[in-house]
N, CA and C atoms as a LAMMPS dump frame, in Angstrom:
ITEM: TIMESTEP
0
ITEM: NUMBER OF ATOMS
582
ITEM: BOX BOUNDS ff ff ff
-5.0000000000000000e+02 5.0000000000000000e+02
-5.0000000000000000e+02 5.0000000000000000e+02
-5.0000000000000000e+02 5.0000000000000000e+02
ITEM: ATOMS id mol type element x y z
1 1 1 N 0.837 -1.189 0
2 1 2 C 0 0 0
3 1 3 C 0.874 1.242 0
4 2 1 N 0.599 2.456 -0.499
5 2 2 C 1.096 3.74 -0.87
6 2 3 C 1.059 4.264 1.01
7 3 1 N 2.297 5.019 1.416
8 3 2 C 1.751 5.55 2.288
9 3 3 C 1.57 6.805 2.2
10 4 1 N 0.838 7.479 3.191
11 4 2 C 0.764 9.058 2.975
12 4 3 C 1.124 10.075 3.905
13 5 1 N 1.217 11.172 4.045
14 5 2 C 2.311 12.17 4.729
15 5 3 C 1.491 11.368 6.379
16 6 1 N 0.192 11.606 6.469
17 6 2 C -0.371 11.48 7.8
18 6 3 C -0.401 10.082 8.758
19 7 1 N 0.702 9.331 7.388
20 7 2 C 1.01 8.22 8.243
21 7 3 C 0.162 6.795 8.139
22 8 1 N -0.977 7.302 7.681
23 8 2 C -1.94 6.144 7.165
24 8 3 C -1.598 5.511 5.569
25 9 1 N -2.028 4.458 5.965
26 9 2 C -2.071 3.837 4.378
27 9 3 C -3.402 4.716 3.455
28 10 1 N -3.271 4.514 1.971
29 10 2 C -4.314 5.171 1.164
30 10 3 C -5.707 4.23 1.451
31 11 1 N -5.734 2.626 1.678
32 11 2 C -6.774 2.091 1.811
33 11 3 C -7.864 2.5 3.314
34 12 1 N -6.497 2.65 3.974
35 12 2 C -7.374 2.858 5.724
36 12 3 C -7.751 4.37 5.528
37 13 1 N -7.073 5.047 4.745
38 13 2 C -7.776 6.56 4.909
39 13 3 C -9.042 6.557 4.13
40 14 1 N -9.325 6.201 3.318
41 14 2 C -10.411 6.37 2.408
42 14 3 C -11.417 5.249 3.078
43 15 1 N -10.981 4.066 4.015
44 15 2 C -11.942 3.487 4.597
45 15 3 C -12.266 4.644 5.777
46 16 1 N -11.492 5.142 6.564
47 16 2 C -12.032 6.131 7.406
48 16 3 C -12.446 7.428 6.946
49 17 1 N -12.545 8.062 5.969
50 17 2 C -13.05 9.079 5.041
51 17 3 C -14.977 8.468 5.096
52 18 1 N -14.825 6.937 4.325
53 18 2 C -16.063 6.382 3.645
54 18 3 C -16.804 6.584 5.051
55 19 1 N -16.891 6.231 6.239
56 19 2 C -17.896 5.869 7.351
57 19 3 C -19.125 7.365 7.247
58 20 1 N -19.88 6.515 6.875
59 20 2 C -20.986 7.731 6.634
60 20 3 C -21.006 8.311 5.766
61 21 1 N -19.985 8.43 5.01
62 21 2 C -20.075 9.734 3.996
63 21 3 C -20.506 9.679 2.728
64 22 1 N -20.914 10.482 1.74
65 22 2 C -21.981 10.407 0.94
66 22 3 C -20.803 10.403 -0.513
67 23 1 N -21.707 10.9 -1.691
68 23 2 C -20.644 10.074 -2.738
69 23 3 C -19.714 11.193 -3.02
70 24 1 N -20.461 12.261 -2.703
71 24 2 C -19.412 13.647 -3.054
72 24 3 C -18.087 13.352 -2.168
73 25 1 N -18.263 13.012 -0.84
74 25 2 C -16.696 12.758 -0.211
75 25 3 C -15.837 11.629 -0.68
76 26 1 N -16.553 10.246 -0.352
77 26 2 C -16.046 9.501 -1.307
78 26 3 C -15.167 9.631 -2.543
79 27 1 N -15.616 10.789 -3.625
80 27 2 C -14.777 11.137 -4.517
81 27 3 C -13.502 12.023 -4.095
82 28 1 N -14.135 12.725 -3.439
83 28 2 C -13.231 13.691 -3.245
84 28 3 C -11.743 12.757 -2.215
85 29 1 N -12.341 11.822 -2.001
86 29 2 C -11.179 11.133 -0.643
87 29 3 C -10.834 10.053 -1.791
88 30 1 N -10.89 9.87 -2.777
89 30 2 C -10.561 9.727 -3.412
90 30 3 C -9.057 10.048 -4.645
91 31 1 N -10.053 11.2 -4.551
92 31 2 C -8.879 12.21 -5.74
93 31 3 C -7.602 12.529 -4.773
94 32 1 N -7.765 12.817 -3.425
95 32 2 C -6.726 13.597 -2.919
96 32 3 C -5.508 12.822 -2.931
97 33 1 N -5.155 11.742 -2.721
98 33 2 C -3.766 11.339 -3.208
99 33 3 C -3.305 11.419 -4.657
100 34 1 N -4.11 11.245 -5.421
101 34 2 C -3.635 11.954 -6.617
102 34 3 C -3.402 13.041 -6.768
103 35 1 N -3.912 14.103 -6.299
104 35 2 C -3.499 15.596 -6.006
105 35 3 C -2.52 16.07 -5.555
106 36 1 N -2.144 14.87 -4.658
107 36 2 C -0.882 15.502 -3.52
108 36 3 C 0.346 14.775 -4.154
109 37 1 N 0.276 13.466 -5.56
110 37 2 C 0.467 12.823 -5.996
111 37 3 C 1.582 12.006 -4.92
112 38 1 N 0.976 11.308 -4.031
113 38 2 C 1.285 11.002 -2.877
114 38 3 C 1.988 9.384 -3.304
115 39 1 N 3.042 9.232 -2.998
116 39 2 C 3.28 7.775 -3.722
117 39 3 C 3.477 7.299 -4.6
118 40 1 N 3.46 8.426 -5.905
119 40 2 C 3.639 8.272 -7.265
120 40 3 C 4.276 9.134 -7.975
121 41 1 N 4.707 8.629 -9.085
122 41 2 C 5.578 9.66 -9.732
123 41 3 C 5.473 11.162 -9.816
124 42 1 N 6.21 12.009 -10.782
125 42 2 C 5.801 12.984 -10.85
126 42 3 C 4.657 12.843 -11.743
127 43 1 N 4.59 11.81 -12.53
128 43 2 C 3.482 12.237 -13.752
129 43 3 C 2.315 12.619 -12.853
130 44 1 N 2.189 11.682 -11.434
131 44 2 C 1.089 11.804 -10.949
132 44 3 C 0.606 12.989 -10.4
133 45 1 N 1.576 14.031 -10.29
134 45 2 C 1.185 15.195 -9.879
135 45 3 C 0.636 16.601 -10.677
136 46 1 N 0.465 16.11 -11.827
137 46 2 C -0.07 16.722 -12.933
138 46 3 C -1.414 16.763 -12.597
139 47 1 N -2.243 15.055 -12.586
140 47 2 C -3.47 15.01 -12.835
141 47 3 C -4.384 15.852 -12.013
142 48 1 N -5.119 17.114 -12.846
143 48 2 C -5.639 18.219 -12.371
144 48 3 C -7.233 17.498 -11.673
145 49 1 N -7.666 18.809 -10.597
146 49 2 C -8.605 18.376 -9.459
147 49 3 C -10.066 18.069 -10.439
148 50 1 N -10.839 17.423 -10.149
149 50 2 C -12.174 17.223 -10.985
150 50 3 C -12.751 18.382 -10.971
151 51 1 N -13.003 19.22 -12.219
152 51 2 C -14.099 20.55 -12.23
153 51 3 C -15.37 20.19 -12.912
154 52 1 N -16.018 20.384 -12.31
155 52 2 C -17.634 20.437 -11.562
156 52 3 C -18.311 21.559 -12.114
157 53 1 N -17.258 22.769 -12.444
158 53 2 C -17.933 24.397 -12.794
159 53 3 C -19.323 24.765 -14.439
160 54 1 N -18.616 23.825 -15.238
161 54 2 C -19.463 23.688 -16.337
162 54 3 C -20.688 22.882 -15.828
163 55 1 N -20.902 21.884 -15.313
164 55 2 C -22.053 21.311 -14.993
165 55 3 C -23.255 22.073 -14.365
166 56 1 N -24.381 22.405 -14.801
167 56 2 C -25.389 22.69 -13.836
168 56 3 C -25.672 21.589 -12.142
169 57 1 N -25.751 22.662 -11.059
170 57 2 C -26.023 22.416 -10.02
171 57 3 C -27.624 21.52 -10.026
172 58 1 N -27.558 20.556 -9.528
173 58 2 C -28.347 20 -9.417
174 58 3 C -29.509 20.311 -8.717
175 59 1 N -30.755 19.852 -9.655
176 59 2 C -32.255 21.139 -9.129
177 59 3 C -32.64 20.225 -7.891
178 60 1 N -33.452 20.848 -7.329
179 60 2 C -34.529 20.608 -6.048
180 60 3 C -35.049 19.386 -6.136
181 61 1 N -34.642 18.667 -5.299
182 61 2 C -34.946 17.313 -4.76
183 61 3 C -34.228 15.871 -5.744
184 62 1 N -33.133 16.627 -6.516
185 62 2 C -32.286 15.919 -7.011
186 62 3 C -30.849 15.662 -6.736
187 63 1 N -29.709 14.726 -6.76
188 63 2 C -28.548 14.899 -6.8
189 63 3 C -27.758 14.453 -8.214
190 64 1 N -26.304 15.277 -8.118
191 64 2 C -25.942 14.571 -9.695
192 64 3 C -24.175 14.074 -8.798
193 65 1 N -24.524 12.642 -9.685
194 65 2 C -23.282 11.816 -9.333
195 65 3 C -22.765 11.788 -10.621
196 66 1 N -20.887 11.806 -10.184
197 66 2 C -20.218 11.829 -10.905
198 66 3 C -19.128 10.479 -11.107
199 67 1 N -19.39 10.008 -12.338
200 67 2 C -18.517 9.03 -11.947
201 67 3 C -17.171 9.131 -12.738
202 68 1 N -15.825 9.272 -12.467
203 68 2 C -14.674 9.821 -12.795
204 68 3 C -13.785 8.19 -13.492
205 69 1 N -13.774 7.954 -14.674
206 69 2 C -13.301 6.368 -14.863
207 69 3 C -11.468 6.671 -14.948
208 70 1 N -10.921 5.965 -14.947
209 70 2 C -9.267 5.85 -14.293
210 70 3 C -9.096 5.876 -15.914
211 71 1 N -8.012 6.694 -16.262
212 71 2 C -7.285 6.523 -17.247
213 71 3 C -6.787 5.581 -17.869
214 72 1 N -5.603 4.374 -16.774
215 72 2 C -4.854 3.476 -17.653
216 72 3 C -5.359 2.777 -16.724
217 73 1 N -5.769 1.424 -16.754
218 73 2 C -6.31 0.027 -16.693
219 73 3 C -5.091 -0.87 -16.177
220 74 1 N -5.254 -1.721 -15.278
221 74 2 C -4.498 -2.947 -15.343
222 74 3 C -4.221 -3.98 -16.698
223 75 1 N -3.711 -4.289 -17.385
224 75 2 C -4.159 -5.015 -18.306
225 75 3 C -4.667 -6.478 -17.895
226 76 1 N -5.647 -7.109 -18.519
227 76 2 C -6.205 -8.038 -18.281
228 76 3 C -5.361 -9.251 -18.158
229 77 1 N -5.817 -10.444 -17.448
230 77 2 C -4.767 -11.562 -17.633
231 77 3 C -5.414 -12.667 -18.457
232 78 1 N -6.64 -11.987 -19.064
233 78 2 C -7.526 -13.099 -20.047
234 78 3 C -7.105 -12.215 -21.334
235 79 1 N -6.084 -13.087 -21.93
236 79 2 C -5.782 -12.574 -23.408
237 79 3 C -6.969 -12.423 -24.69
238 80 1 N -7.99 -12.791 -24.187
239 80 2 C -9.114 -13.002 -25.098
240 80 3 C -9.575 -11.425 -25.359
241 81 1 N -9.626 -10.851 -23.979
242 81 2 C -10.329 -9.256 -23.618
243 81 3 C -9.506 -8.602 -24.179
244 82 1 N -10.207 -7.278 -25.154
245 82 2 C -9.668 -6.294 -25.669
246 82 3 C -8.985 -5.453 -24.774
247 83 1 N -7.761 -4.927 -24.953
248 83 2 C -7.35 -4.198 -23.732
249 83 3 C -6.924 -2.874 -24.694
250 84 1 N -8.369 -2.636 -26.01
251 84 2 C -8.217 -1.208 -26.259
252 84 3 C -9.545 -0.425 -25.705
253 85 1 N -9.344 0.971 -25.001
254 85 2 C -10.455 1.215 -24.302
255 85 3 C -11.737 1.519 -25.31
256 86 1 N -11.102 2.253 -26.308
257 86 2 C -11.866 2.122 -27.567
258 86 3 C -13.486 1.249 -27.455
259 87 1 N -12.824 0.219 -27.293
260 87 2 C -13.453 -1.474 -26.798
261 87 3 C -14.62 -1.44 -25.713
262 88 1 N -14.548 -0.449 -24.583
263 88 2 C -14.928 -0.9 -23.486
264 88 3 C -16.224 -0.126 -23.242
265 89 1 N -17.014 -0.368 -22.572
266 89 2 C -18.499 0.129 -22.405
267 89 3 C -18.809 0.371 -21.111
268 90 1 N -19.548 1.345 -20.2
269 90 2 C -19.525 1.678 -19.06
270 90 3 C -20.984 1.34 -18.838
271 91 1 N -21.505 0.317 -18.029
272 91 2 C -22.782 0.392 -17.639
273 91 3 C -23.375 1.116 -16.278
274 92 1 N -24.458 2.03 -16.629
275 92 2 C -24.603 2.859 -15.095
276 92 3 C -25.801 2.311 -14.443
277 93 1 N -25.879 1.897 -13.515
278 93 2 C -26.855 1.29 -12.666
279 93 3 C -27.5 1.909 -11.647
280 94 1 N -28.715 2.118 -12.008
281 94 2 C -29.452 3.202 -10.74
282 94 3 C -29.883 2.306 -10.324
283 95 1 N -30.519 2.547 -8.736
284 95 2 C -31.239 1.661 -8.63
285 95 3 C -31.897 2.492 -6.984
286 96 1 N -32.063 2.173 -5.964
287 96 2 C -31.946 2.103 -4.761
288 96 3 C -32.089 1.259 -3.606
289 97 1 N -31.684 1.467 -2.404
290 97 2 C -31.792 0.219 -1.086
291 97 3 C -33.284 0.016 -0.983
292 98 1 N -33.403 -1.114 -0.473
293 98 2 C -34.54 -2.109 -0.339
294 98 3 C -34.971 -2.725 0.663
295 99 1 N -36.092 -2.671 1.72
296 99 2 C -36.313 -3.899 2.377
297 99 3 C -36.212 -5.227 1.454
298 100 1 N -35.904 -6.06 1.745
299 100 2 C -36.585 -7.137 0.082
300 100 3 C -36.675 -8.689 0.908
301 101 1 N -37.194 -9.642 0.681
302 101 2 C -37.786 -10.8 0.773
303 101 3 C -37.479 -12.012 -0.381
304 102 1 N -38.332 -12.807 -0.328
305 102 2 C -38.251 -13.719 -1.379
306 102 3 C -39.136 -13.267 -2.906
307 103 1 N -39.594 -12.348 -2.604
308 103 2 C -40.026 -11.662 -3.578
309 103 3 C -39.202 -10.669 -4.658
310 104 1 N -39.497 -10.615 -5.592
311 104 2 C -38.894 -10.287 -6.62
312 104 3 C -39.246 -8.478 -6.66
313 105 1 N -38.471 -7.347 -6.72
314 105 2 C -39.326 -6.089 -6.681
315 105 3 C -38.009 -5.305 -7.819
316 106 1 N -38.944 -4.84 -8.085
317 106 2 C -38.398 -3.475 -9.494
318 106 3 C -39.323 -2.488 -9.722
319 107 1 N -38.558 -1.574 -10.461
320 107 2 C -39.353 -0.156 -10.089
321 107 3 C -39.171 0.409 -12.009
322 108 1 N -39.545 0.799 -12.818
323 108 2 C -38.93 1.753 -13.753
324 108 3 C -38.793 3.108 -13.73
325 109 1 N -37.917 3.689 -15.284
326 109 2 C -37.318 4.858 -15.038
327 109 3 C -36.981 4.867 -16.619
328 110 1 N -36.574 6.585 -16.538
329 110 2 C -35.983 6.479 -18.064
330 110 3 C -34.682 7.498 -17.91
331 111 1 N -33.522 7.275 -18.478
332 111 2 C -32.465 7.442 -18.66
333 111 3 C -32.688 8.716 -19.972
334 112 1 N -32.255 10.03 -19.641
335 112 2 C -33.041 10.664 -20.987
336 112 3 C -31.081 11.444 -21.011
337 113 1 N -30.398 11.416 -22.05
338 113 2 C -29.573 12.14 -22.209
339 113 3 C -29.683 13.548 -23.001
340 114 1 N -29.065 14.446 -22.536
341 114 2 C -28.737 15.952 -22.69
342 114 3 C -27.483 16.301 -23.244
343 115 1 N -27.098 17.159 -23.912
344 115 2 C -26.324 17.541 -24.296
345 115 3 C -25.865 19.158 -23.39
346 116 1 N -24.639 19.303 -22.669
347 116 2 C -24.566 20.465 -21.847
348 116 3 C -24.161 21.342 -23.223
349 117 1 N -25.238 22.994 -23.018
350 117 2 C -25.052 23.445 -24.069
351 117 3 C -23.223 24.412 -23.87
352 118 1 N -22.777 24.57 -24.902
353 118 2 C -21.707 25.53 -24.949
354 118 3 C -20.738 24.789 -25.36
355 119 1 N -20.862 23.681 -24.297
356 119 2 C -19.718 22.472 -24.39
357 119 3 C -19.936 21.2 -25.632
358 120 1 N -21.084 20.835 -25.096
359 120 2 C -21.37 19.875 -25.775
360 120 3 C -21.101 18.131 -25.271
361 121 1 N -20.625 18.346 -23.867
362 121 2 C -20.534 17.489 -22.714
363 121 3 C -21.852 16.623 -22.692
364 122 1 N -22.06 15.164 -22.825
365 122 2 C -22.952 14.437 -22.64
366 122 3 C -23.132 14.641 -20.703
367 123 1 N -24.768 15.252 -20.63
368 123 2 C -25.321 14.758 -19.488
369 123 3 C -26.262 13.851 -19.348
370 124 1 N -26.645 13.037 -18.285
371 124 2 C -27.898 12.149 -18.274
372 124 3 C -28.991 12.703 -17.062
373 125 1 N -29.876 12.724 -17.477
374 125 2 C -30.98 13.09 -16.323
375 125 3 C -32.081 11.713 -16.031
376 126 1 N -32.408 11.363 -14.561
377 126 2 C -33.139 10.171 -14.712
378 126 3 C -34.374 10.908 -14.53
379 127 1 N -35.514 10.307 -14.927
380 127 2 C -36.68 10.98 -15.63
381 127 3 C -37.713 9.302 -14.764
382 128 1 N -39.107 10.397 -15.077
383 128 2 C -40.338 9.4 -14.998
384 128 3 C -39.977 8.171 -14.266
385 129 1 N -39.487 8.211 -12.804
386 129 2 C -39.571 6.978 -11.663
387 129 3 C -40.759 6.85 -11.069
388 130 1 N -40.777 4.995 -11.495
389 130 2 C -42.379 4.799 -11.324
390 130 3 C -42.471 4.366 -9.804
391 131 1 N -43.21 3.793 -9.38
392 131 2 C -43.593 2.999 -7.812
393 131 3 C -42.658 1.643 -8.212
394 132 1 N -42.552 1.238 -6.621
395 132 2 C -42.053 -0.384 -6.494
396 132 3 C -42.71 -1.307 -6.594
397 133 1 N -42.319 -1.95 -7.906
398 133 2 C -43.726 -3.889 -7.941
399 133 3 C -43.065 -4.465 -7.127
400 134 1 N -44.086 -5.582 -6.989
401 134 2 C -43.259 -6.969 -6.326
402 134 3 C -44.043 -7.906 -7.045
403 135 1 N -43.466 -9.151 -6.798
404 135 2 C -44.364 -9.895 -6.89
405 135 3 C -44.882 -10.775 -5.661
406 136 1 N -45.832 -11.581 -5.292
407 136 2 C -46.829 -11.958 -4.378
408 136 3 C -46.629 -12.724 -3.967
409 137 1 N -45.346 -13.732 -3.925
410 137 2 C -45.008 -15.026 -3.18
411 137 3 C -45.107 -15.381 -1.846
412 138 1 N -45.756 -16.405 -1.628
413 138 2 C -45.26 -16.467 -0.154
414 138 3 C -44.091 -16.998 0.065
415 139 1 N -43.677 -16.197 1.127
416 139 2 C -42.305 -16.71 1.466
417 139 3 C -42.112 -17.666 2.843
418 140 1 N -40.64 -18.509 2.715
419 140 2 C -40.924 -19.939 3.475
420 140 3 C -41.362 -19.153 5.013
421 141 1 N -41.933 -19.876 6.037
422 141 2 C -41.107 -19.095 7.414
423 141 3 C -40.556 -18.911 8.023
424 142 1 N -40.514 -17.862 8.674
425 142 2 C -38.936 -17.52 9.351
426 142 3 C -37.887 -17.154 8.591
427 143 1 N -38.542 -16.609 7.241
428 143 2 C -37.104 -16.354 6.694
429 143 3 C -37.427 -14.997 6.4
430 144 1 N -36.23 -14.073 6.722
431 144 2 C -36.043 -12.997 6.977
432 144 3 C -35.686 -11.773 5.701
433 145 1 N -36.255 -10.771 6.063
434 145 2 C -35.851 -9.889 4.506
435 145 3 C -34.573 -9.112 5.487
436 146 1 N -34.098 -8.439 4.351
437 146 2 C -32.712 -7.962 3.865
438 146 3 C -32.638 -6.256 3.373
439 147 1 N -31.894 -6.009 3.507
440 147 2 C -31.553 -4.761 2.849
441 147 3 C -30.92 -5.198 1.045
442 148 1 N -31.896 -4.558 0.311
443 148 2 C -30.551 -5.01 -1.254
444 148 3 C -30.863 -4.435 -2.002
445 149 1 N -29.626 -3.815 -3.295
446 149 2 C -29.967 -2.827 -4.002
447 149 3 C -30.396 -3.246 -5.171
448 150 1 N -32.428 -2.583 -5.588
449 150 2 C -32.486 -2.558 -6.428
450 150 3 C -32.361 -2.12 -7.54
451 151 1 N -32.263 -2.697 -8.831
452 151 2 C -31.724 -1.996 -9.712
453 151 3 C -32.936 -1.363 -10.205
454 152 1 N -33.554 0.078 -11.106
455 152 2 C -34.172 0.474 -12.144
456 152 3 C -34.468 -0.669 -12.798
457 153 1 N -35.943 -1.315 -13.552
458 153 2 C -35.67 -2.119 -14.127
459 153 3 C -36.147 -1.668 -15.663
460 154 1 N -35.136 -1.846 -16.73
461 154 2 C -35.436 -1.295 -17.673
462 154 3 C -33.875 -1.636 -18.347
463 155 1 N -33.442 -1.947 -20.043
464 155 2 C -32.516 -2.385 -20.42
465 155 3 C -31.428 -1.51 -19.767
466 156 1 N -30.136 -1.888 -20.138
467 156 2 C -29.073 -1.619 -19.466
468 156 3 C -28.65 -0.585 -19.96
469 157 1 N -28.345 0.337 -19.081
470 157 2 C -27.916 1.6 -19.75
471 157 3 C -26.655 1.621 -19.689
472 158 1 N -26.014 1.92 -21.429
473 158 2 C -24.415 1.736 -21.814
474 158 3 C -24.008 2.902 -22.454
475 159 1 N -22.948 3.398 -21.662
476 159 2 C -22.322 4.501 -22.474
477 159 3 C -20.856 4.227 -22.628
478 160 1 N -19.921 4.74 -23.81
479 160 2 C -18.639 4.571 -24.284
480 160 3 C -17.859 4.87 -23.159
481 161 1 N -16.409 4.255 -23.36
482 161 2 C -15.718 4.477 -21.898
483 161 3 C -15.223 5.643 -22.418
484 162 1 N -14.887 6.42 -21.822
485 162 2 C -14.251 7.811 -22.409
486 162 3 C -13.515 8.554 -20.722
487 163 1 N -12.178 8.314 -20.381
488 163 2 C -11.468 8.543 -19.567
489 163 3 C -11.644 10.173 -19.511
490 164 1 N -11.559 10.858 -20.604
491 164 2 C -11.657 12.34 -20.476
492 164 3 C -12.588 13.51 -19.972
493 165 1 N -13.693 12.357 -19.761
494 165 2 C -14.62 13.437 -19.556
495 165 3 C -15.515 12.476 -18.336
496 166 1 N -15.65 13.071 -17.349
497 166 2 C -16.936 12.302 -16.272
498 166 3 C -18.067 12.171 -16.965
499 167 1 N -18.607 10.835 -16.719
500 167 2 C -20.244 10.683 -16.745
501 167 3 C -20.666 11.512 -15.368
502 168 1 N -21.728 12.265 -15.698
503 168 2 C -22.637 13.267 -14.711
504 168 3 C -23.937 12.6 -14.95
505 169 1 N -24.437 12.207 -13.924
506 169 2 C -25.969 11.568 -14.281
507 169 3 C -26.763 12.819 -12.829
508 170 1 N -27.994 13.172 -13.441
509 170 2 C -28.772 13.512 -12.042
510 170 3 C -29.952 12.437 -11.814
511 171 1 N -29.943 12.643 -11.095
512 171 2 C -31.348 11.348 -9.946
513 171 3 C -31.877 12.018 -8.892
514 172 1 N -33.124 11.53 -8.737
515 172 2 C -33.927 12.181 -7.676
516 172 3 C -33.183 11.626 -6.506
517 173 1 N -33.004 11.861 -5.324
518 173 2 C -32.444 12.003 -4.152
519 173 3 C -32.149 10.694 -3.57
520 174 1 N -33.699 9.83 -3.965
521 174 2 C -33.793 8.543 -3.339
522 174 3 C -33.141 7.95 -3.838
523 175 1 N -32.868 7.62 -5.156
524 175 2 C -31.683 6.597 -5.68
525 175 3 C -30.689 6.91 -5.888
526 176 1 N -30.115 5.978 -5.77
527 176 2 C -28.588 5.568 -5.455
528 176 3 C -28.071 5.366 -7.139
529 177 1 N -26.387 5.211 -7.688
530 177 2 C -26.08 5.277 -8.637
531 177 3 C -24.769 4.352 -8.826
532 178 1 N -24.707 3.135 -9.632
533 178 2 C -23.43 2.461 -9.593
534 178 3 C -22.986 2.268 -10.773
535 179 1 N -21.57 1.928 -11.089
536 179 2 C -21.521 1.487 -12.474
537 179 3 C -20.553 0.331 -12.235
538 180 1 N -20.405 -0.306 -13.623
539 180 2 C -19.417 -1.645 -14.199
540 180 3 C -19.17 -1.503 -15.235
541 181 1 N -17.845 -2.061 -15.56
542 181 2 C -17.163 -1.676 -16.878
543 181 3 C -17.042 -3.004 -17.566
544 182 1 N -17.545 -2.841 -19.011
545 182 2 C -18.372 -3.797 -20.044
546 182 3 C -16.697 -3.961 -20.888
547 183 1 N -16.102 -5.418 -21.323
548 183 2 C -14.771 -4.751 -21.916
549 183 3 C -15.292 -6.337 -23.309
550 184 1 N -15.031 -5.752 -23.973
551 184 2 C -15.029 -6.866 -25.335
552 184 3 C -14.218 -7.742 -25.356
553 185 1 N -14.299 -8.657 -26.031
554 185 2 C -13.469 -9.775 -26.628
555 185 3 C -12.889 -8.891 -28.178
556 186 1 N -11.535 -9.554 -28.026
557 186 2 C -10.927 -9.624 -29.16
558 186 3 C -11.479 -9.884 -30.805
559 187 1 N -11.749 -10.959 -30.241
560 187 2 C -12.438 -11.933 -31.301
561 187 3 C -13.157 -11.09 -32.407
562 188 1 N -13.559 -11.282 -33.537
563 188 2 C -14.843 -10.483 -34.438
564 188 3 C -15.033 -11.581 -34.678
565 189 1 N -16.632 -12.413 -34.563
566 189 2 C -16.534 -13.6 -35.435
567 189 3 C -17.516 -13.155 -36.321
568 190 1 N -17.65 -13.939 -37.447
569 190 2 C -18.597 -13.67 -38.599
570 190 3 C -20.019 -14.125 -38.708
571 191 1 N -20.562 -13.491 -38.533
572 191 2 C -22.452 -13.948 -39.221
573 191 3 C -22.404 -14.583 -40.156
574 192 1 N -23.58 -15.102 -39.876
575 192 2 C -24.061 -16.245 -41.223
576 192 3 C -24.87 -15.105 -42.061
577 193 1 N -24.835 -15.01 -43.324
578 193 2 C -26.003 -14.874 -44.332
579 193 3 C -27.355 -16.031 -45.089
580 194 1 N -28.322 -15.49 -44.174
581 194 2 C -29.36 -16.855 -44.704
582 194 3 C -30.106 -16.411 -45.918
């Protein structure tokens, strides 16, 4: 582990940063060893602080999460996976926490993208969140529900990996926002013509 001036490792600080804290700190406890380029070369002291200033402030009873994707990648140890980013696809997952059961529950939503004017910066706004279904099972007894995050249910929302620029999504307050990174195979194989 990297250490840092205050003596902590980078993992235990950002675990003691995380207790409670919401996603804006998280990032920000994040970025700061890169800032201070704490442990790393000089290149690392280049990489400038995340600006936020072009983005509209997020309206009334909404928040906008930012998700910042890492420049250079580990390379994969499955030679099959493309390891050009070109290649790679970012899936964003809304969703929010849940009592939940043996029952099945989802909610919809629509993913509506914007264009920030001046710039021309892709934004996403989540739009039209419906109520929570379930479905009606009985469940065995004694068996206990859970906290778990549901996802939006509605196809998967995929955007290009693009290191240069943050995905900015806004969401109404209640949900929560995650992503996973989609990476191709090498391979092209060929279609049939029938």
């Amino acid at each position: 582990m990297l250490p840092v001036r205050s003596g902590r490792s980078v993992a235990s600080r950002l675990r003691f940063l995380s207790c409670g804290a919401g996603p804006a700190v998280l990032l920000a406890a994040a970025l700061v060893p890169l800032q201070l380029g704490v442990g790393l070369g000089g290149a690392a002291r280049a990489i400038p602080r995340l600006d936020l200033t072009p983005y509209p402030a997020p309206a009334t009873g909404e928040r906008r999460w930012v998700i910042q994707l890492p420049g250079v990648l580990p390379a994969s140890s499955d030679n099959k996976v493309s390891p050009t980013p070109s290649d790679w696809r970012v899936e964003v997952i809304i969703g929010r926490d849940l009592e939940v059961d043996c029952n099945t529950r989802r909610f919809g939503g629509k993913v509506r993208s914007e264009t920030l004017p001046g710039l021309g910066y892709p934004i996403y706004r989540v739009k039209e969140v419906g109520p929570v279904v379930s479905t009606r099972m009985a469940c065995a007894p004694g068996s206990a529900s859970r906290k778990a995050f549901v996802p939006m249910g509605s196809k998967p929302f995929v955007v290009p990996y693009n290191a240069s620029l943050p995905i900015v999504i806004y969401a109404p307050k209640d949900l929560d926002v995650r992503w996973r990174l989609w990476k191709a195979e090498r391979v092209q194989r060929p279609a049939n013509v029938l």
